[in-house]
C-alpha positions in Angstrom: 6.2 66.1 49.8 7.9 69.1 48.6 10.6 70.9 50.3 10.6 74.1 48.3 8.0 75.0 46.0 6.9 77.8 44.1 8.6 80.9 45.7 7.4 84.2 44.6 7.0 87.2 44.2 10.3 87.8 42.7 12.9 87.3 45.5 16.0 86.3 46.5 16.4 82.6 48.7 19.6 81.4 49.8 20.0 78.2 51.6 22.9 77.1 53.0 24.0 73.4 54.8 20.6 72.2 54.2 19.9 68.4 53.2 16.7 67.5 50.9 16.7 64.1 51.6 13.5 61.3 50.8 11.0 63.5 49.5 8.5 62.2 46.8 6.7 63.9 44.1 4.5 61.0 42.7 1.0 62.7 44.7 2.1 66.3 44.4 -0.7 68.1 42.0 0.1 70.4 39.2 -1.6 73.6 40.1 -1.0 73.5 44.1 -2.6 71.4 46.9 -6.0 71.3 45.3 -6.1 70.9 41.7 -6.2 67.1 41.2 -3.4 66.5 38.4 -0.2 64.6 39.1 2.9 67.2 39.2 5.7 64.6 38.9 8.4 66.7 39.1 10.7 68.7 41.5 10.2 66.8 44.7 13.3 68.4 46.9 12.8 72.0 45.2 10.2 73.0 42.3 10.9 76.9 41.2 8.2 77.5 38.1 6.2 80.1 36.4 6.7 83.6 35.6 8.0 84.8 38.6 11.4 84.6 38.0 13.1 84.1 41.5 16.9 83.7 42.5 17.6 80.9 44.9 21.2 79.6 46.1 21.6 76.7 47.7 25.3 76.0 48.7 26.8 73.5 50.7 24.0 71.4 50.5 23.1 67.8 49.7 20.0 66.8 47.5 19.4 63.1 47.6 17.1 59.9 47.4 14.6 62.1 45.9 12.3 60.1 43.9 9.6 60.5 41.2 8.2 59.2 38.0 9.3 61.9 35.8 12.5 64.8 35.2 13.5 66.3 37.6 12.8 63.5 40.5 14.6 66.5 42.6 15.1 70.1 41.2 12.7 71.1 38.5 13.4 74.5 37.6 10.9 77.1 35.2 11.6 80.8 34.6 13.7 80.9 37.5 17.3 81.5 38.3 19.0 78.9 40.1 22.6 78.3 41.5 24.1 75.4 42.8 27.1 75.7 45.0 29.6 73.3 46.6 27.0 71.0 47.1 26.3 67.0 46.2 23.1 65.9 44.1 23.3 62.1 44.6 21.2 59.1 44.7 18.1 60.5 43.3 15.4 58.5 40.7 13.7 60.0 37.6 16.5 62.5 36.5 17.6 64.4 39.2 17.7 67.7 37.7 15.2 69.2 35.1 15.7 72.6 33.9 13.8 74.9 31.7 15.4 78.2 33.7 18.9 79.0 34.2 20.5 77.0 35.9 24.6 77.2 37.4 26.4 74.5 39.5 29.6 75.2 40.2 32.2 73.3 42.3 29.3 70.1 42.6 29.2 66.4 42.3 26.4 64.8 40.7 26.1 61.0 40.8 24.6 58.0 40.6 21.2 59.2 39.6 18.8 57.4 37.0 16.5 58.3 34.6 15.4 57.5 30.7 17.2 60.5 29.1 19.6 61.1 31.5 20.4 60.3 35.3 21.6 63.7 36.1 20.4 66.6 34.1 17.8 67.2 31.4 17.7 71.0 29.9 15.3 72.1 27.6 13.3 74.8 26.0 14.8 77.9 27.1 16.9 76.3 29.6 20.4 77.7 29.9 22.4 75.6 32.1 26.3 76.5 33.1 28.7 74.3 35.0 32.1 74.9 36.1 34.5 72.9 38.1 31.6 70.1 38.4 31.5 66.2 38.4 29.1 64.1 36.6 30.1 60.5 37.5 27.9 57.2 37.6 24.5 58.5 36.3 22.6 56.3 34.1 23.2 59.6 31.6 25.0 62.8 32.3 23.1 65.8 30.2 20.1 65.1 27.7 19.8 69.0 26.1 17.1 69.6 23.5 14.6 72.1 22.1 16.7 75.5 22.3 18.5 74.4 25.8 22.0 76.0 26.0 25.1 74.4 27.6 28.4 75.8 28.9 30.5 73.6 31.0 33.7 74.6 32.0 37.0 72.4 34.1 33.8 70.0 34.3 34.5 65.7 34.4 32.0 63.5 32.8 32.8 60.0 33.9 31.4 56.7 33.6 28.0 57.8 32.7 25.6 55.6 30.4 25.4 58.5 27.3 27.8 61.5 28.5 26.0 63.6 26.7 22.7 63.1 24.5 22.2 66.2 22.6 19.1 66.7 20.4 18.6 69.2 17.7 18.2 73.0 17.9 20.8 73.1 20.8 23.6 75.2 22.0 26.8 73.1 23.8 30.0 75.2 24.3 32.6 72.9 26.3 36.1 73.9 27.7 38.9 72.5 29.7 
């Protein structure tokens, strides 16, 4: 199941010290509980639609999430999003898919898998900004396409199967 899904009205979470450890989103349906079509995505937290809410989660670990598709365990959409001191490890299906904004600072991410990338995948009007961040030992460290922006700042890439994988109609800005 899900561990967080769907929070709205617009609002402000913050989570702190908490693990999202096992969850599954293979069985989750799109639309909520009773509409019948396969979510795949977001298994540990799924933040979509127009409600546009702020959630922090700090201190926290996110792994051995698993799915078939992005975002095995954070799928963000139209939603603002901050990682903080916290570990995203272990997880199947790209652990991270992103179509909101999306900050991790001071974070590991590693050995995750997926086919574009292990550890994040930002697109459409994803904007995604790391700082003082490790990427290490995913199967790819960023796929970023279709109008996703990038800013990664005192961030390590390391041993990842494609570093980066950028697409066209994409912003990157990179800096040490």
């Amino acid at each position: 199941g899900v561990s967080v899904w769907d929070i709205g009205p617009p609002q402000t979470v913050q989570m702190t010290r908490t693990n999202f450890r096992g969850n599954s989103n293979d069985n989750i349906p799109d639309g909520g509980p009773n509409d019948g079509t396969d979510l795949d995505d977001g298994s540990a937290i799924n933040v979509r639609d127009g409600d546009a809410p702020t959630i922090i989660v700090q201190e926290s670990t996110i792994e051995n999430n698993g799915g078939s598709a992005a975002g095995s365990a954070i799928k963000t959409s139209g939603a603002n999003l901050t990682l903080r001191q916290s570990t995203i490890q272990q997880n199947s299906g790209t652990a991270i898919d992103n179509t909101g904004a999306l900050t991790i600072e001071d974070s590991t991410i590693r050995g995750n898998t997926g086919d574009l990338a292990g550890a994040i995948r930002n697109t459409g009007s994803g904007s995604l900004n790391l700082f003082a961040t490790v990427i290490v030992d995913n199967t790819g460290g960023i796929y970023n396409s279709s109008g996703g922006s990038v800013t990664a700042t005192e961030t390590c890439f390391a041993t990842n199967g494609d570093s980066f994988v950028q697409a066209s109609s994409t912003s990157v800005n990179l800096t040490n």
